[in-house]
N, C-alpha and C positions, 0 to 999 in steps of 0.2 A: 114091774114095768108100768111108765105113766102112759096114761090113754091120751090121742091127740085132743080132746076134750078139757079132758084135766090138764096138759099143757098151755092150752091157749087160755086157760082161765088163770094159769100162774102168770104166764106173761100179759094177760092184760090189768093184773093186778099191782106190776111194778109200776113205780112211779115214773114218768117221764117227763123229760127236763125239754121245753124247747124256748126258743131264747124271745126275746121281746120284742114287740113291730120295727121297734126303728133301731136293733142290735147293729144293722152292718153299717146306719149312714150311724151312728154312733162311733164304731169303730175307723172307718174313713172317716170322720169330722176328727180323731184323733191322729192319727196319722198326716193327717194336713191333705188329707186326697178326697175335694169337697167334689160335685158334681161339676163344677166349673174348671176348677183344677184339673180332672181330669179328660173333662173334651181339651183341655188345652195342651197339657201332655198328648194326646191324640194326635192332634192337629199339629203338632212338633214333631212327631214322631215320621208322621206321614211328609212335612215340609220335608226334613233330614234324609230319609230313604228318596225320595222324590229326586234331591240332588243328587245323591249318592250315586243312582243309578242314571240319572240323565249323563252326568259327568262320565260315569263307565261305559258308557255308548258313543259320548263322544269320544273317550281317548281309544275307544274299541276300532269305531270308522275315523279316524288318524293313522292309526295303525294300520290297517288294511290301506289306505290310500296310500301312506307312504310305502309298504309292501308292494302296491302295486306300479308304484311310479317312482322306484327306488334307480330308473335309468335317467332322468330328468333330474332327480332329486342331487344324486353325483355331479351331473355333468354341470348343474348350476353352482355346485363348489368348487368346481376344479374348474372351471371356466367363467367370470365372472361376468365378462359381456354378455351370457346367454341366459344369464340370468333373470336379465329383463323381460327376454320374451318368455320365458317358464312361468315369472309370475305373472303375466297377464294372460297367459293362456289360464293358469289353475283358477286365476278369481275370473276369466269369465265361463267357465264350467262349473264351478261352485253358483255362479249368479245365475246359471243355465237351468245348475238342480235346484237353487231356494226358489226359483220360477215356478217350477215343475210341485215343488212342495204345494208352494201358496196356491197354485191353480187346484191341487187335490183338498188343500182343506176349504177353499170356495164352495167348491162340486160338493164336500160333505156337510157345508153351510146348509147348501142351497136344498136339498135335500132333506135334513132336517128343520128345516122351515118352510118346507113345501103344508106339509098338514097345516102349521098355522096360519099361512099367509090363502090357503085354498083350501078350505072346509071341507069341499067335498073330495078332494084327494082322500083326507083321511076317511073318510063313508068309504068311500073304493078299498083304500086298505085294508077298514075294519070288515066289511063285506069280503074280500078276500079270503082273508086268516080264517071269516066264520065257516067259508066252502070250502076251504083246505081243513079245517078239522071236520067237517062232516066228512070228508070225502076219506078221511082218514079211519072213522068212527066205522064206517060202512066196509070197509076195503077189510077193518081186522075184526069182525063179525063173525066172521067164518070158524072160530072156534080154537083154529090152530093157536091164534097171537094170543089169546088171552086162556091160558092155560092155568089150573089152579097147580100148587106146590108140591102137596101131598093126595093121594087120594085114603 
């Protein structure tokens, strides 16, 4: 039987192979996948899914609208004069919610440019966050929250 002694001296006495500083940009400069190549693959990859999924949100809420308003939807094919009023009802309910939209990413504008346009909002903020973690720090002191794994 070998000693764990005499083991680790057999194994540190193989030789071991590891490979050269610039092995993998070697290997990517060969493959054609340079550091720039690749954020651009990135960057494509993420443009592609981006569409991908905006498109499947839109034909997603299409579907649902027409689902929901598949009694207007009829009556404007089978009756052509009512047509008119259908579509100006829908585009000015559609212009009601892109209103409704722009107004919410204003409000998320204005909101994330509040710290920079008002310095000391962000002191309020950072002062905040610091009382909520202390107050959080103090509140799980008590021994319960912070419980070790094993004893």
């Amino acid at each position: 039987m070998i000693s764990d002694e005499k083991l680790a001296a057999i194994i540190s006495a193989l030789p071991y192979y590891s490979p050269a500083e610039n092995f993998s940009a070697r290997v990517l400069a060969e493959l054609g996948l340079s550091r720039e190549r690749r954020l651009a693959l990135a960057f494509e990859k993420t443009a592609v899914l981006s569409a991908v999924s905006w498109t499947a949100a839109l034909a997603f809420a299409a579907a649902l609208f027409a689902a929901a308003h598949i009694g207007g939807i009829l009556k404007a094919i089978l009756m052509p004069k009512i047509a008119l009023i259908h579509v100006k009802f829908f585009a000015l309910k559609f212009l009601m919610a892109a209103k409704a939209f722009l107004d919410f990413l204003a409000g998320a504008a204005g909101m994330i440019a509040r710290p920079v346009l008002r310095p000391e909002f962000a002191v309020e903020c950072a002062l905040a966050a610091l009382l909520a973690s202390a107050a959080i720090a103090v509140i799980s002191k008590d021994g319960r929250a912070a419980r070790p794994l094993h004893r």
